[in-house]
N, CA, C and O atoms as a Tripos MOL2 file, in Angstrom:
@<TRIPOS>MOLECULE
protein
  248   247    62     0     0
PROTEIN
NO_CHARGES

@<TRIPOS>ATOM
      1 N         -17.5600   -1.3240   41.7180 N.3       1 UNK1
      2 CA        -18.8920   -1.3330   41.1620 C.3       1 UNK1
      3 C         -18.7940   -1.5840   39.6440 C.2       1 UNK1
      4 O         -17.9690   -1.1800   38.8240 O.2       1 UNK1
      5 N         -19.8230   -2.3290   39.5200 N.am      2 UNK2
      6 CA        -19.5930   -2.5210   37.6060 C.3       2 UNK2
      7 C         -19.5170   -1.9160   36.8540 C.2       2 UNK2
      8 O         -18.6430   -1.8100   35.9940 O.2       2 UNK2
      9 N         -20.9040   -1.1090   37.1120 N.am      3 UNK3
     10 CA        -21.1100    0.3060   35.8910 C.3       3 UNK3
     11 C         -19.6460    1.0530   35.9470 C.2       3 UNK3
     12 O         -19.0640    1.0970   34.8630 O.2       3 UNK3
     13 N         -19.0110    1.6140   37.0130 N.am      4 UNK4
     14 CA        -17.9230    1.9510   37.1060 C.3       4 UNK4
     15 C         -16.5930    1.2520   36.0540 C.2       4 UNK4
     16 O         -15.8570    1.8880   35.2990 O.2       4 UNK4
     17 N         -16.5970    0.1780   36.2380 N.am      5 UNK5
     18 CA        -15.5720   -0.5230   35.4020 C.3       5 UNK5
     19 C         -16.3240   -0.4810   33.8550 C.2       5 UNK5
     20 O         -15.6030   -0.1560   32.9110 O.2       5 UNK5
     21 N         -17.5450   -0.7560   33.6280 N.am      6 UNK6
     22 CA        -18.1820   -0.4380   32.0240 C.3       6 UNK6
     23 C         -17.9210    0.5950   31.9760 C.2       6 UNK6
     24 O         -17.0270    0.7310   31.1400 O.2       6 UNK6
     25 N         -18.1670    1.4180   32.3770 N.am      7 UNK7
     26 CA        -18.0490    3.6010   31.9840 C.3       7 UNK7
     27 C         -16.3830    3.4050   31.4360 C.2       7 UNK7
     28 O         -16.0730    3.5880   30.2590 O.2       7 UNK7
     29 N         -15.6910    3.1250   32.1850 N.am      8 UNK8
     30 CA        -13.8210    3.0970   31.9020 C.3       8 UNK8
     31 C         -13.7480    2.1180   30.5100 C.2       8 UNK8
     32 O         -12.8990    2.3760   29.6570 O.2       8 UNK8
     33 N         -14.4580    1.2570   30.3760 N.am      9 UNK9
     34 CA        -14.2320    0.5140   29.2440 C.3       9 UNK9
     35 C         -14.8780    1.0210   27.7430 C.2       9 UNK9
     36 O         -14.4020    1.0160   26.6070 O.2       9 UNK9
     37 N         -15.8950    1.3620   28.1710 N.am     10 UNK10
     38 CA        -16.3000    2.1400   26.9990 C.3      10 UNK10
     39 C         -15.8310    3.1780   26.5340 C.2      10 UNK10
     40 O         -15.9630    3.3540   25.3230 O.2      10 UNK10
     41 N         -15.0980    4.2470   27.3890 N.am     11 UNK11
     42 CA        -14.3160    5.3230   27.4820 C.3      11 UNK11
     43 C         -13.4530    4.8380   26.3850 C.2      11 UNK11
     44 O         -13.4140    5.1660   25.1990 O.2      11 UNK11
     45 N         -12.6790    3.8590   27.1580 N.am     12 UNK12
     46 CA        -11.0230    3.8090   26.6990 C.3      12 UNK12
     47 C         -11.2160    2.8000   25.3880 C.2      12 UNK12
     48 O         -10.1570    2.6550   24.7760 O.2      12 UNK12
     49 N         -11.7330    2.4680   25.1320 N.am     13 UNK13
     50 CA        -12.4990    1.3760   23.4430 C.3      13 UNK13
     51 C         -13.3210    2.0860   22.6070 C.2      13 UNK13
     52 O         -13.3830    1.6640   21.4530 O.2      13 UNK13
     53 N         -14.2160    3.4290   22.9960 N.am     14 UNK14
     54 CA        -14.7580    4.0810   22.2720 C.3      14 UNK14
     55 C         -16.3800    3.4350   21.7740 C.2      14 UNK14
     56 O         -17.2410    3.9980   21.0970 O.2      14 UNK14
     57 N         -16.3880    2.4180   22.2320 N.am     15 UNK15
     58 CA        -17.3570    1.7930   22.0680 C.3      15 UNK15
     59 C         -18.8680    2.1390   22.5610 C.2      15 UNK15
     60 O         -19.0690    2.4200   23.7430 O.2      15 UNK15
     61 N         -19.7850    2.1120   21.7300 N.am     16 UNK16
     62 CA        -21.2070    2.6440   21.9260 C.3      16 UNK16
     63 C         -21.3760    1.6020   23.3130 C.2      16 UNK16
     64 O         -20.7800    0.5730   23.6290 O.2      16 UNK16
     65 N         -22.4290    2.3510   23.9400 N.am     17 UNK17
     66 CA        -22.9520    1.5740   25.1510 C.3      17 UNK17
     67 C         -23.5040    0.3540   25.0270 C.2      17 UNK17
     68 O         -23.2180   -0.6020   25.7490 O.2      17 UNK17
     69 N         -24.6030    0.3350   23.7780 N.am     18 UNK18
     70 CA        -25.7260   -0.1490   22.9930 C.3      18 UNK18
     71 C         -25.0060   -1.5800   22.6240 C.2      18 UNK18
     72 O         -25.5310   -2.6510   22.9250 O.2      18 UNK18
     73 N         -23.6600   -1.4750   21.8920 N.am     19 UNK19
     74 CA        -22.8930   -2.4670   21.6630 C.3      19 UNK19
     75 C         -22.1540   -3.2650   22.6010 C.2      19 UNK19
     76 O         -22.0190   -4.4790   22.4440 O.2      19 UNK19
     77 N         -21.6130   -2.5550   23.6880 N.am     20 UNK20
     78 CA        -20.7080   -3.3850   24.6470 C.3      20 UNK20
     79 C         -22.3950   -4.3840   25.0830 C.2      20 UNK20
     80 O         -22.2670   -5.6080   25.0420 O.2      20 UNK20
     81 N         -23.6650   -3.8940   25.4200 N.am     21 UNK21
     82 CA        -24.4220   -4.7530   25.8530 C.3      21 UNK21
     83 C         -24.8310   -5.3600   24.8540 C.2      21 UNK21
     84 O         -24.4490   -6.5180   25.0210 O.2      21 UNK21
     85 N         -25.3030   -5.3030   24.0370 N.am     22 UNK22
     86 CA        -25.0910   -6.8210   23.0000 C.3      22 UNK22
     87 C         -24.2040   -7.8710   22.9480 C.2      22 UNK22
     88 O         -24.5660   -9.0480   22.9560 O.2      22 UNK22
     89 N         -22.6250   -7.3660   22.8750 N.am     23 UNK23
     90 CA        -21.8250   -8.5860   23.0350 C.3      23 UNK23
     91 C         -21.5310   -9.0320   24.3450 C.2      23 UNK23
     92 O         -21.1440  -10.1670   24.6190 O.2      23 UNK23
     93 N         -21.7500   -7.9900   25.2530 N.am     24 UNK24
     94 CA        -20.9790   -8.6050   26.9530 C.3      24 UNK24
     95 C         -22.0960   -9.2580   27.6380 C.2      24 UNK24
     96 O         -21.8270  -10.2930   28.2460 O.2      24 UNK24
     97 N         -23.5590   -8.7420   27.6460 N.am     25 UNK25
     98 CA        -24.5540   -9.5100   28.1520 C.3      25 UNK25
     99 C         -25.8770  -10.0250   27.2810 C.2      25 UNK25
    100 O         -26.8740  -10.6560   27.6350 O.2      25 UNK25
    101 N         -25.5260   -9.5710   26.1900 N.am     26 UNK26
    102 CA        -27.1750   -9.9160   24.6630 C.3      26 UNK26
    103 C         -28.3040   -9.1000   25.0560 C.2      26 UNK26
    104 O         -29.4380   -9.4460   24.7230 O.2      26 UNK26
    105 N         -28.1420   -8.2510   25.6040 N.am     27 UNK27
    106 CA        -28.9290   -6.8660   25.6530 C.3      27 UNK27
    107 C         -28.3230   -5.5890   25.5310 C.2      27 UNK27
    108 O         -27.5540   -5.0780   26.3460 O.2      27 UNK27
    109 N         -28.7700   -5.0460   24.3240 N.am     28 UNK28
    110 CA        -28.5140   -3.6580   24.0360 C.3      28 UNK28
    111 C         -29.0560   -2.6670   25.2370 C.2      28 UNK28
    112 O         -28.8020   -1.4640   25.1960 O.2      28 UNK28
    113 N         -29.6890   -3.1510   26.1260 N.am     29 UNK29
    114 CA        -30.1410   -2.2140   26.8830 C.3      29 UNK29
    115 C         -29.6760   -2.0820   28.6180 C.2      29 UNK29
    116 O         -30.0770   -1.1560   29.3230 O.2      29 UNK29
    117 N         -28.8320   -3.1130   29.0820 N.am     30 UNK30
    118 CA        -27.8950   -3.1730   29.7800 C.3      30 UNK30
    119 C         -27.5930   -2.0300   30.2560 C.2      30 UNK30
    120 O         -28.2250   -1.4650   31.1490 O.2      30 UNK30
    121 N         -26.4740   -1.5450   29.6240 N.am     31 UNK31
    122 CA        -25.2520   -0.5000   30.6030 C.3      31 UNK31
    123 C         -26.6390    0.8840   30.3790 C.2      31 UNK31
    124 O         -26.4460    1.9930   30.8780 O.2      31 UNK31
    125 N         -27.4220    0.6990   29.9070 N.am     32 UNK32
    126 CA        -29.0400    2.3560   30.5010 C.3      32 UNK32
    127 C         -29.2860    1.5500   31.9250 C.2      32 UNK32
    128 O         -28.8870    1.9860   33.0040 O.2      32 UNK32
    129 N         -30.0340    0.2600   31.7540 N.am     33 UNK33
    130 CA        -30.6970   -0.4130   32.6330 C.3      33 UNK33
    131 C         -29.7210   -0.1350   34.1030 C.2      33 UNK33
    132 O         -30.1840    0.2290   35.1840 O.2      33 UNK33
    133 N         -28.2910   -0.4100   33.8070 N.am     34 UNK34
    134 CA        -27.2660   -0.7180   34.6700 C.3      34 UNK34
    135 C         -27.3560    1.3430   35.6060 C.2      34 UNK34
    136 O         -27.5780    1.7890   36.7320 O.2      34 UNK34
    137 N         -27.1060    1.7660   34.5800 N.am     35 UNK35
    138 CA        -26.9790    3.5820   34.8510 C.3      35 UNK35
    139 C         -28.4870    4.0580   35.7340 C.2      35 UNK35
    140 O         -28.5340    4.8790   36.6490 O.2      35 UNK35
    141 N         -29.4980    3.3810   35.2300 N.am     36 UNK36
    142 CA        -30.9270    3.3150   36.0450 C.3      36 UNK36
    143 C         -31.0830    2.5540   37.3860 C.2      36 UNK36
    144 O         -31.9670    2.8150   38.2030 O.2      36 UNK36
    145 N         -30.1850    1.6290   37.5330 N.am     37 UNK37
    146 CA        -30.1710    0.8540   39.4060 C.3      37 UNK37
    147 C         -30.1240   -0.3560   39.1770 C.2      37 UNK37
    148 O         -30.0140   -1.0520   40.1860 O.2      37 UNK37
    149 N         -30.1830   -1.0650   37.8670 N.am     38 UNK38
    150 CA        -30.2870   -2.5850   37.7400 C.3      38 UNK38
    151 C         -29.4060   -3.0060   38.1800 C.2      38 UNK38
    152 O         -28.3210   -2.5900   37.7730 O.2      38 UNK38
    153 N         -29.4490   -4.0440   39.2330 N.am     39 UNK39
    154 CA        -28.0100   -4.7730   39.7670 C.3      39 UNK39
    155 C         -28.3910   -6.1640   39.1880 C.2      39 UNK39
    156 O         -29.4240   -6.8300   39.2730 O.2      39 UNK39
    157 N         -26.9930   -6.4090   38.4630 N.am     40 UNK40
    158 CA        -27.1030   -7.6860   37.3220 C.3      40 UNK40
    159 C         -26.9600   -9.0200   38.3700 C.2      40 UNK40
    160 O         -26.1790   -8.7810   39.2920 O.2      40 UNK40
    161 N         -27.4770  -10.1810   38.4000 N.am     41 UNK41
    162 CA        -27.1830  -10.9270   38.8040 C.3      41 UNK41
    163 C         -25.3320  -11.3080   38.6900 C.2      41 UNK41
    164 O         -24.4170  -10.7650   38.0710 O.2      41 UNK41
    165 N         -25.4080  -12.7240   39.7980 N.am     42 UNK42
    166 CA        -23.6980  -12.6030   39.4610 C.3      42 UNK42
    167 C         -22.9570  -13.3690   38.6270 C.2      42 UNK42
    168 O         -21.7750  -13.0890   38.4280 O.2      42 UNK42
    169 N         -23.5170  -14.3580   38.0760 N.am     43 UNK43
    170 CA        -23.3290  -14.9230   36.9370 C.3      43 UNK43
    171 C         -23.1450  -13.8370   35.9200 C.2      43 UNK43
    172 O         -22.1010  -13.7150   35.2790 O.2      43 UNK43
    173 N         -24.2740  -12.9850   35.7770 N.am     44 UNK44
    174 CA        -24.0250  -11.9700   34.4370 C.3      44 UNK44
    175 C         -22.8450  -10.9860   34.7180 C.2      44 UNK44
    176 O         -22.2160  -10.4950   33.7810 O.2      44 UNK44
    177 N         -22.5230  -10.6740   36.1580 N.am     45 UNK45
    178 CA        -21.8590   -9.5370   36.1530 C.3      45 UNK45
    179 C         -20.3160  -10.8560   35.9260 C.2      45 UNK45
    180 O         -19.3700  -10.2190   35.4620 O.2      45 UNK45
    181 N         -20.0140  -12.0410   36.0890 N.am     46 UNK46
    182 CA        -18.9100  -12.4740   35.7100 C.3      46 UNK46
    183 C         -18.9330  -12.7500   34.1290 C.2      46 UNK46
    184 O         -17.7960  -12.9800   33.7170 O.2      46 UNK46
    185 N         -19.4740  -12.7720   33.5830 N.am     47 UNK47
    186 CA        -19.8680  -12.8240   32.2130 C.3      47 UNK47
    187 C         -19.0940  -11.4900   31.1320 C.2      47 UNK47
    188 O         -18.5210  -11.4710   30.0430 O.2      47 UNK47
    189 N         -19.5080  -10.4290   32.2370 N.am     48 UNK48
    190 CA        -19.3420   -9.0240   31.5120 C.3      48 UNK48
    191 C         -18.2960   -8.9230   32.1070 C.2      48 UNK48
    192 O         -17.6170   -8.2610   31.3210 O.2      48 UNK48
    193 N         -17.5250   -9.1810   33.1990 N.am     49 UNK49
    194 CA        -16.4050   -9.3490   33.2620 C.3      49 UNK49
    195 C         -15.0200  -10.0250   32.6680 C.2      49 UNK49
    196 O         -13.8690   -9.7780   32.3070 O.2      49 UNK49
    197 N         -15.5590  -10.5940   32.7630 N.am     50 UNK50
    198 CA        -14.5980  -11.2830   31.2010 C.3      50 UNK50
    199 C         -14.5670  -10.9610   29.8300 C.2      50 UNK50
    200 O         -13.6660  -10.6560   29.0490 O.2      50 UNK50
    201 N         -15.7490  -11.1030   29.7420 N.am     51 UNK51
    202 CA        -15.7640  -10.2830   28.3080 C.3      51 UNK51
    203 C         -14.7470   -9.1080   28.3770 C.2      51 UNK51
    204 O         -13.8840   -9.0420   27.5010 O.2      51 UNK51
    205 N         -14.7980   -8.1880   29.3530 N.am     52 UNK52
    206 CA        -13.9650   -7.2420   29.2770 C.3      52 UNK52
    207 C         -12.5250   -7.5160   29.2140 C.2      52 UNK52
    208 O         -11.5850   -7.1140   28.5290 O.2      52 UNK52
    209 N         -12.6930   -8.3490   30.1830 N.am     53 UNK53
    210 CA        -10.7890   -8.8870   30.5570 C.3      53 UNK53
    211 C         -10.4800   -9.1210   29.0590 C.2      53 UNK53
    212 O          -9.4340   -8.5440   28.7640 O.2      53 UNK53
    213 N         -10.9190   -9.6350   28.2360 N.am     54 UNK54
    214 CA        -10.4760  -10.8180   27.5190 C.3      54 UNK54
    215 C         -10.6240  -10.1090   26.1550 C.2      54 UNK54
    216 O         -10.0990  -10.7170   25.2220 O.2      54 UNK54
    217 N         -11.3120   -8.7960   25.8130 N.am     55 UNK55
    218 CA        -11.7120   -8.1500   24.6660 C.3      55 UNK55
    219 C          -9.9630   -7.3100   23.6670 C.2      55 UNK55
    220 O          -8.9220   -6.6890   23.8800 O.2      55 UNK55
    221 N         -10.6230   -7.8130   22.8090 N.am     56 UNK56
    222 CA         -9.3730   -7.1950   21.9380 C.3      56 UNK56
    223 C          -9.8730   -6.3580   20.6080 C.2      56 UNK56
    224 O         -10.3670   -6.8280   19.5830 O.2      56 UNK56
    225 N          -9.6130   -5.0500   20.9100 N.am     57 UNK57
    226 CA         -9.7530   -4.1150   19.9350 C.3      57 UNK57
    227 C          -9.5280   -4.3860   18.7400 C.2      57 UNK57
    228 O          -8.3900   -4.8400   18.6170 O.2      57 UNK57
    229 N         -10.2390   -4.3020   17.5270 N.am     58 UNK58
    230 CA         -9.8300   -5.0010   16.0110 C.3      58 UNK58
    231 C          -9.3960   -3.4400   15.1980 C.2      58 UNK58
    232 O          -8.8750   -3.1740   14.1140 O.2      58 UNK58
    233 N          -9.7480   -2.8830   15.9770 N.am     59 UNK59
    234 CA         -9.7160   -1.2370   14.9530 C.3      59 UNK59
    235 C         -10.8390   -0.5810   14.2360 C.2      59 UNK59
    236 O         -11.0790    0.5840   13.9200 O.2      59 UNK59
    237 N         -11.5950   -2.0000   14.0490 N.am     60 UNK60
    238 CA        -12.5650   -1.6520   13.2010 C.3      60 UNK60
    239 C         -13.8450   -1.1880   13.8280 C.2      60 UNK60
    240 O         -14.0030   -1.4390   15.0230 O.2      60 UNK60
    241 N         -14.6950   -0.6010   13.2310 N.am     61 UNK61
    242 CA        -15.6610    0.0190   14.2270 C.3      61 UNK61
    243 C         -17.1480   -0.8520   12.8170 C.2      61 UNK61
    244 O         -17.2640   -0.6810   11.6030 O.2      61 UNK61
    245 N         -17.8680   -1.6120   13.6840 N.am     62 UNK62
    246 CA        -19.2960   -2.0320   13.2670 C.3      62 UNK62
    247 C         -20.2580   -1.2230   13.5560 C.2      62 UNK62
    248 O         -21.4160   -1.5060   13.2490 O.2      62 UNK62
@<TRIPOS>BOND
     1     1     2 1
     2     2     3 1
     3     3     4 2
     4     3     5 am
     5     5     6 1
     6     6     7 1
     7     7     8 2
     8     7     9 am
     9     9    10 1
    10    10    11 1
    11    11    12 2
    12    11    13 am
    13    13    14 1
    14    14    15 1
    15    15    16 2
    16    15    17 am
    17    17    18 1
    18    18    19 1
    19    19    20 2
    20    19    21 am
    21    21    22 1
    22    22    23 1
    23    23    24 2
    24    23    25 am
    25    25    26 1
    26    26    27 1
    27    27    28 2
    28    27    29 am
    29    29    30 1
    30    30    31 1
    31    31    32 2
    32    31    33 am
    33    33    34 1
    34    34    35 1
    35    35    36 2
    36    35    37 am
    37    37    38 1
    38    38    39 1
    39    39    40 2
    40    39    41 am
    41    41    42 1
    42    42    43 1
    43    43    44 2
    44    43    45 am
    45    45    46 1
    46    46    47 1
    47    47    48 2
    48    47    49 am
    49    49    50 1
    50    50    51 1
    51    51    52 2
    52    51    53 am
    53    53    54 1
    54    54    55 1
    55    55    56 2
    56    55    57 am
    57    57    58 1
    58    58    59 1
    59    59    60 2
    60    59    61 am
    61    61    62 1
    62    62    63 1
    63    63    64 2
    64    63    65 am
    65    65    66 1
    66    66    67 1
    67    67    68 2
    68    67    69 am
    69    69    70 1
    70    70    71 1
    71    71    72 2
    72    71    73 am
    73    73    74 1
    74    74    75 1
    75    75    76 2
    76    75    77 am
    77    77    78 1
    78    78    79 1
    79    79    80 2
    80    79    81 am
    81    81    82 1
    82    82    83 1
    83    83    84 2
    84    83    85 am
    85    85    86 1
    86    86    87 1
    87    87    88 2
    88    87    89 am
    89    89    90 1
    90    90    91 1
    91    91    92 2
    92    91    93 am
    93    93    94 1
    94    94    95 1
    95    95    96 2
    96    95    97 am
    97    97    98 1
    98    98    99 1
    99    99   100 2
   100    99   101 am
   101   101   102 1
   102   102   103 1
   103   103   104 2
   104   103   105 am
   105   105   106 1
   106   106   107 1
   107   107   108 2
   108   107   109 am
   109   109   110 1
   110   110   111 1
   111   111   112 2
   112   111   113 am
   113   113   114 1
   114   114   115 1
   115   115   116 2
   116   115   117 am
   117   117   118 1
   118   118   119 1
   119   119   120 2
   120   119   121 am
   121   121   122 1
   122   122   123 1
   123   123   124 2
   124   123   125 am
   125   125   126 1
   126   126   127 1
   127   127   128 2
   128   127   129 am
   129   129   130 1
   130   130   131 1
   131   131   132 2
   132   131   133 am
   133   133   134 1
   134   134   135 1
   135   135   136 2
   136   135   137 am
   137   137   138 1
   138   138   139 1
   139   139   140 2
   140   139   141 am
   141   141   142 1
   142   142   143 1
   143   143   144 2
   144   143   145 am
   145   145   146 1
   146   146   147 1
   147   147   148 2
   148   147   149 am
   149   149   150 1
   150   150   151 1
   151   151   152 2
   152   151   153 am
   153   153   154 1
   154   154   155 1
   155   155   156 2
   156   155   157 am
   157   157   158 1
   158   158   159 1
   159   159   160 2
   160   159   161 am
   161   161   162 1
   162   162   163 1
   163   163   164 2
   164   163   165 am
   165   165   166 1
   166   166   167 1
   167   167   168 2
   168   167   169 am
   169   169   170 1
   170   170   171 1
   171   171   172 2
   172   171   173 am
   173   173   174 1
   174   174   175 1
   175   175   176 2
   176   175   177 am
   177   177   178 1
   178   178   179 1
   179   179   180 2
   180   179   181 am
   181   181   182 1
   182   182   183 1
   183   183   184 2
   184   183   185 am
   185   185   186 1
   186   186   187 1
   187   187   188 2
   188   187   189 am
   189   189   190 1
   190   190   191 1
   191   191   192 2
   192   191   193 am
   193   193   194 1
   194   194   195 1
   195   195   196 2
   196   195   197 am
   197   197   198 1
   198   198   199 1
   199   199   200 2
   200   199   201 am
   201   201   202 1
   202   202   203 1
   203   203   204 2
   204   203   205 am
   205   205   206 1
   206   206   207 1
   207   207   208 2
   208   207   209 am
   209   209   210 1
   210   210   211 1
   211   211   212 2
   212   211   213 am
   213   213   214 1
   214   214   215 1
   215   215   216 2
   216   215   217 am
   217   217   218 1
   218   218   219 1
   219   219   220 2
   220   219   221 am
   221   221   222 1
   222   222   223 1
   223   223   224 2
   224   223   225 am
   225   225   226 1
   226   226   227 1
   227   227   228 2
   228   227   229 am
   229   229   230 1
   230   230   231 1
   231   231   232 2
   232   231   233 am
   233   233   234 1
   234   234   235 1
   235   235   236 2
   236   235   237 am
   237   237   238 1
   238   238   239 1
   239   239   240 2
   240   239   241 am
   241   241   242 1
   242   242   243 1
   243   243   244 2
   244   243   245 am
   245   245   246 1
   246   246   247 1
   247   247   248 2
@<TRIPOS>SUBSTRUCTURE
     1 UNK1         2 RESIDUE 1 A UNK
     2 UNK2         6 RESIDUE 1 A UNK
     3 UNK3        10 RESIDUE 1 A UNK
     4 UNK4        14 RESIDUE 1 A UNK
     5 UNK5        18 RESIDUE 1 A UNK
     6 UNK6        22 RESIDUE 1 A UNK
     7 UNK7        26 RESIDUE 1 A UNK
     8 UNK8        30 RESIDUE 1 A UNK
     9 UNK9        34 RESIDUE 1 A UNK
    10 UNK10       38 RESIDUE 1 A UNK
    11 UNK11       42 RESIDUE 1 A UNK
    12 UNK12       46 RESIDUE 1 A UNK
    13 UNK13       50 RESIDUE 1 A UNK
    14 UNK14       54 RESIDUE 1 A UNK
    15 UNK15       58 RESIDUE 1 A UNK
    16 UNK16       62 RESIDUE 1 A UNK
    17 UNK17       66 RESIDUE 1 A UNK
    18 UNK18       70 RESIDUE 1 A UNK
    19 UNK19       74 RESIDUE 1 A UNK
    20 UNK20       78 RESIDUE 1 A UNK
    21 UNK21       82 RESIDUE 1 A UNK
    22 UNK22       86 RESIDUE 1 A UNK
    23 UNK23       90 RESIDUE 1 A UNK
    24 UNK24       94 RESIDUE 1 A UNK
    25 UNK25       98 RESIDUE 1 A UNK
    26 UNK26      102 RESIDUE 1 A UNK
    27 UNK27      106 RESIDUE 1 A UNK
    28 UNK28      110 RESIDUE 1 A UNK
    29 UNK29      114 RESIDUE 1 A UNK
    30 UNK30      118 RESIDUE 1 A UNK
    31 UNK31      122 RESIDUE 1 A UNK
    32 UNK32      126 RESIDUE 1 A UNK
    33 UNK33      130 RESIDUE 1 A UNK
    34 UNK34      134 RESIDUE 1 A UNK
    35 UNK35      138 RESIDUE 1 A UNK
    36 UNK36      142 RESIDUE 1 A UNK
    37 UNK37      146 RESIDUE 1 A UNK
    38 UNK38      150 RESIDUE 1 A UNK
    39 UNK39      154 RESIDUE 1 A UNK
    40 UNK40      158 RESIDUE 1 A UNK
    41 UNK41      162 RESIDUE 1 A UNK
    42 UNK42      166 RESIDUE 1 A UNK
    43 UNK43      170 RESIDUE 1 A UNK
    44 UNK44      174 RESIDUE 1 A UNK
    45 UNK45      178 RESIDUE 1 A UNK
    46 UNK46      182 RESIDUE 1 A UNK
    47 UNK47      186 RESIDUE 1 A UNK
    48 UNK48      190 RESIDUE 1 A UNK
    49 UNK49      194 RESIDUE 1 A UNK
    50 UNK50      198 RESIDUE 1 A UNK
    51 UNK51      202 RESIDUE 1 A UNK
    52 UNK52      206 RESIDUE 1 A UNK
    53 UNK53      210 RESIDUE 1 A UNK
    54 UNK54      214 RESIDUE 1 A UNK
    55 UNK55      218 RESIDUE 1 A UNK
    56 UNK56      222 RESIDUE 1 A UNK
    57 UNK57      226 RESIDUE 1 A UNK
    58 UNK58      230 RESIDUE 1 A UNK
    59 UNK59      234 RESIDUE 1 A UNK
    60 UNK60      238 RESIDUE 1 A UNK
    61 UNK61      242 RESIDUE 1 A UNK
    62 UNK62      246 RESIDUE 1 A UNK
C-alpha cells in the first residue's frame, strides 16, 4: 500500500508530510488526503514512487 511506503519514507528522511507532497505529487495536501482514503490514480502513485526510489538526502532541511 502506498501510504504505507510514504509513512516509512518520511520516518526514515524526517521529512514534513506537507513537503514530500509538494515535491513527489505538487500537492501539499496529498499524504492527509492519502491518510483520509484518497486512492491516487496510477500514474501518480508511479510518480511518487520514484520520486522516492530516486530521492537523495542533501542534509539540509528547507
Amino acid at each position: 500500500m502506498l501510504i504505507c511506503k510514504i509513512e516509512r519514507f518520511l520516518s526514515h528522511h524526517a521529512m514534513p508530510r506537507t513537503k514530500f507532497g509538494r515535491l513527489a505529487a505538487h500537492d501539499p495536501r496529498f499524504v492527509d488526503d492519502l491518510r483520509n482514503g484518497r486512492e491516487p490514480r496510477p500514474a501518480t502513485t508511479r510518480r511518487v514512487e520514484h520520486f522516492m526510489n530516486n530521492y537523495r538526502s542533501t542534509g539540509h532541511v528547507a
